[in-house]
Structures are given as structure tokens and as C-alpha cells.
C-alpha positions in Angstrom: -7.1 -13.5 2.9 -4.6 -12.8 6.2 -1.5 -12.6 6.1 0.9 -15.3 8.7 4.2 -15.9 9.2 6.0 -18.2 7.0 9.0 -20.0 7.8 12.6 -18.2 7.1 11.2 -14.8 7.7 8.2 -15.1 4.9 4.7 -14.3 4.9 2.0 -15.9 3.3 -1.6 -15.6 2.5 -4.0 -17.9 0.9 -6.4 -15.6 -1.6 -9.6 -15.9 -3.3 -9.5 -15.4 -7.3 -11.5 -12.2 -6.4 -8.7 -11.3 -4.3 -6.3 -11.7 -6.5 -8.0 -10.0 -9.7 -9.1 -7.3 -7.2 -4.9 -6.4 -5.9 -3.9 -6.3 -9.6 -6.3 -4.8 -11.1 -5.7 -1.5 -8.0 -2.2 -2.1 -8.8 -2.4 -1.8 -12.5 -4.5 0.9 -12.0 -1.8 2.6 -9.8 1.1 2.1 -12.6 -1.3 3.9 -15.0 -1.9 6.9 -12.5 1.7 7.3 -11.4 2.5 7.4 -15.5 5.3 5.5 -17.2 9.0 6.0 -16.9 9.4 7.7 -19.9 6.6 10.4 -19.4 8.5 11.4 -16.4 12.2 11.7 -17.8 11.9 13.1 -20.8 15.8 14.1 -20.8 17.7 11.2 -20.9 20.6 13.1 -19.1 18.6 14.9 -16.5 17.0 11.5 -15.6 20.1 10.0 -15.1 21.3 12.6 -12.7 17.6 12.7 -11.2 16.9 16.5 -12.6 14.0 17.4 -14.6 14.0 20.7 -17.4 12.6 22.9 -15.0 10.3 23.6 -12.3 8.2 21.0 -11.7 4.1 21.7 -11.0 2.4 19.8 -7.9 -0.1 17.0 -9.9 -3.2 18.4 -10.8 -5.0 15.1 -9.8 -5.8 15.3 -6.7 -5.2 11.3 -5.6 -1.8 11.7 -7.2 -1.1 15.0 -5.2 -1.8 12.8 -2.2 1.1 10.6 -3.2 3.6 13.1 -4.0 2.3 15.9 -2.1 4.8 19.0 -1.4 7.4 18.9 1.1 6.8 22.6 2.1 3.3 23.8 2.2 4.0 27.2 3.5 7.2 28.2 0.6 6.0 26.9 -3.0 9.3 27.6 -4.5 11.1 25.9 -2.4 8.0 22.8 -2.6 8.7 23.2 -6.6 12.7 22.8 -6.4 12.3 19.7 -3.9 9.8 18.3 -6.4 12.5 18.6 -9.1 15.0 16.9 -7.2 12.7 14.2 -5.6 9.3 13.4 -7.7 11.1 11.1 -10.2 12.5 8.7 -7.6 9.4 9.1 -5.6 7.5 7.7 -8.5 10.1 5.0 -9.3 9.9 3.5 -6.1 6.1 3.8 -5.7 5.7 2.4 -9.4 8.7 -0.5 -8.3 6.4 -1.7 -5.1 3.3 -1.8 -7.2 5.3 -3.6 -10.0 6.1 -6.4 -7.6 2.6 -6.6 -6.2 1.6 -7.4 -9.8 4.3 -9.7 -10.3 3.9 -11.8 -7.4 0.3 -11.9 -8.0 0.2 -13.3 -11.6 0.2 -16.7 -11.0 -3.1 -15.7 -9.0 -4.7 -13.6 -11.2 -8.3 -15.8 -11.9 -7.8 -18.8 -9.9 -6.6 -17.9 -6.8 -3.4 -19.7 -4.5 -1.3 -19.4 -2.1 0.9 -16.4 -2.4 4.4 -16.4 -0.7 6.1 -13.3 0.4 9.8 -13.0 1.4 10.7 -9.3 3.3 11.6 -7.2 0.1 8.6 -7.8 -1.4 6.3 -7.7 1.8 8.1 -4.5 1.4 6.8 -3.6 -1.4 3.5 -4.7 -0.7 3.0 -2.4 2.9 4.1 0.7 0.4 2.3 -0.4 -2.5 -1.2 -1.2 -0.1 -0.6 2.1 1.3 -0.5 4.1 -1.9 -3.8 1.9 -3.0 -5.9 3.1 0.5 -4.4 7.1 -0.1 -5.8 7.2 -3.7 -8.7 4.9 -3.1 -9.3 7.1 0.2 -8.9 10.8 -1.7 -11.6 9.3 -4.6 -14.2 8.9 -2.2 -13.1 11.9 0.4 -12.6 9.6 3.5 -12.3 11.6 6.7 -11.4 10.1 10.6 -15.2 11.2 10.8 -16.2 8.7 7.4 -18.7 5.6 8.0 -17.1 3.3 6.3 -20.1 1.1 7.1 -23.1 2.5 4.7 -26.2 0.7 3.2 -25.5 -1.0 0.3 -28.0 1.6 -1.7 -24.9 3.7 -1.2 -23.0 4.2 -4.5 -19.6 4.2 -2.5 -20.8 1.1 -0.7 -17.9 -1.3 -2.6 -15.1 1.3 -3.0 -15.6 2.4 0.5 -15.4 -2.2 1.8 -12.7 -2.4 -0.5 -10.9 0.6 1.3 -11.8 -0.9 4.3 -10.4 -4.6 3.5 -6.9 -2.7 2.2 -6.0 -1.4 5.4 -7.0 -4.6 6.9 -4.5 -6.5 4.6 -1.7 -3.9 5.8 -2.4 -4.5 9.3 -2.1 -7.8 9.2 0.9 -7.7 7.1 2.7 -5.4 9.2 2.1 -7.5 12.3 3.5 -10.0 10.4 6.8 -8.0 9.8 6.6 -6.7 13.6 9.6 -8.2 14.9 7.8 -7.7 18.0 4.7 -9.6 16.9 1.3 -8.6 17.5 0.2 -6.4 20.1 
């Protein structure tokens, strides 16, 4: 699977049933750690003004810390009262791109095709492929200094190809939305 340029501003990519299965299942998997809508706004009046009840505590999970990590490192409280303001939409968006990753890939899911992207949902894709490699990435404690390339008697062997092939797929995607093209 590599992404190309389609005509009117599309991309496109032929994948593999494997593929396919592979991107939804990491996306499903993604929906289930970013939680539901409703676990996050449990006022329906706060949600609609984008508050929560209170102060709101970093994720104890540390791949989810990764994708809502605080905006101030150095002042907690004021990390807690950005988190308040911000965290709901965060996850909305991040739980939207991974949403339409699943939905353009169902036709896919088992047998494989040609997918079609127009720019919204390549879009969604880069964010959505970029939230998969930080939690994928945090699981298995990838550093600049990581071998990605170890033995296969290495239990992270697949996780770590799989990581590996992600940021592949967002490269190539990107270049594809480059309006400079490739460099």
C-alpha cells in the first residue's frame, strides 16, 4: 500500500485485506482508548459550552497522556484548567479522524480494494495515522535511539514493523498532500 495522487485533488491507495483489517482494527482500537462521547461529557450543559464539572486529571494511561498531554509542564494548575477547556474537543476531533478512517475503510475490511481519499479525509487520515504511531510508539517505549529492525525472536518484532509501516503510510500520504510534491 502507497499512497498517489488521484485526479481532482484525491489520493488513492490500493490495499491488501491485511491492510485493511490491520488500519481498522488500530483505529477501532483508538475509539475504544480515547472513550466514548458520553464518558467524556457527562453534563449535558457543560458539554455544550465545552466545560467539564471540575478540574480535570492528566490520563493515567500513559499512551493516552501522549495524545492529550499537558499544555504547561512546568504550572499544573494552569495544565488542569487548559485541560478543562480543551480535552473534550481534543478528543472529539481525534475520535472524528479515526471515525473516518474506519468509515472509509469498510468496504475493505476482509477483501481488500482500492481506497479513494478526497482532502478532508486524507485529513483525517495524517491525524488519525499520527495518533496510531504515538500510542503504538509509547506501548513499546520507542526512542530516536530504537532499532526498529530486531530478530524476529523479538516479542515486539510485529508491533515494532507495524510502527514502522504507519509512518511509512503518513509519509507517503503527506507527500501526496505536499502542494509542493515530493522532495
Amino acid at each position: 500500500m502507497r499512497f498517489k495522487k488521484a485526479r481532482g485533488g484525491a489520493v488513492r491507495a490500493d490495499l491488501e485485506a491485511v491492510e485493511a483489517d490491520v488500519l481498522a482494527t488500530l483505529a477501532s482500537d483508538l475509539l475504544e482508548l480515547l472513550g466514548s462521547q458520553e464518558e467524556t461529557d457527562a453534563d449535558p450543559l457543560a458539554a455544550l459550552v465545552g466545560l467539564t464539572d471540575g478540574p480535570v486529571a492528566p490520563p493515567d494511561d500513559p499512551a493516552l497522556a501522549r495524545l492529550l498531554p499537558d499544555a504547561y509542564g512546568d504550572d499544573p494548575a494552569a495544565a488542569t484548567e487548559f485541560r478543562r477547556y480543551t480535552e473534550g474537543d481534543l478528543r472529539a476531533g481525534k475520535r472524528a479522524d479515526a471515525g473516518a478512517v474506519l468509515s472509509s475503510l469498510a468496504p475493505l475490511v476482509g477483501q481488500g480494494g482500492r481506497l479513494v481519499l478526497d482532502r478532508e479525509t486524507a485529513d483525517a487520515w495524517l491525524g488519525c495515522l499520527n495518533d496510531l504511531r504515538l500510542v503504538l510508539g509509547t506501548r513499546l517505549e520507542v526512542t530516536e535511539e530504537t532499532d526498529l529492525h530486531v530478530g524476529d525472536d523479538d516479542p515486539r518484532a510485529h508491533a515494532l514493523q507495524v510502527y514502522g509501516w504507519l509512518g511509512w503510510l503518513q509519509e507517503s500520504l503527506l507527500s501526496c498532500l505536499d502542494p509542493l510534491g515530493p522532495r
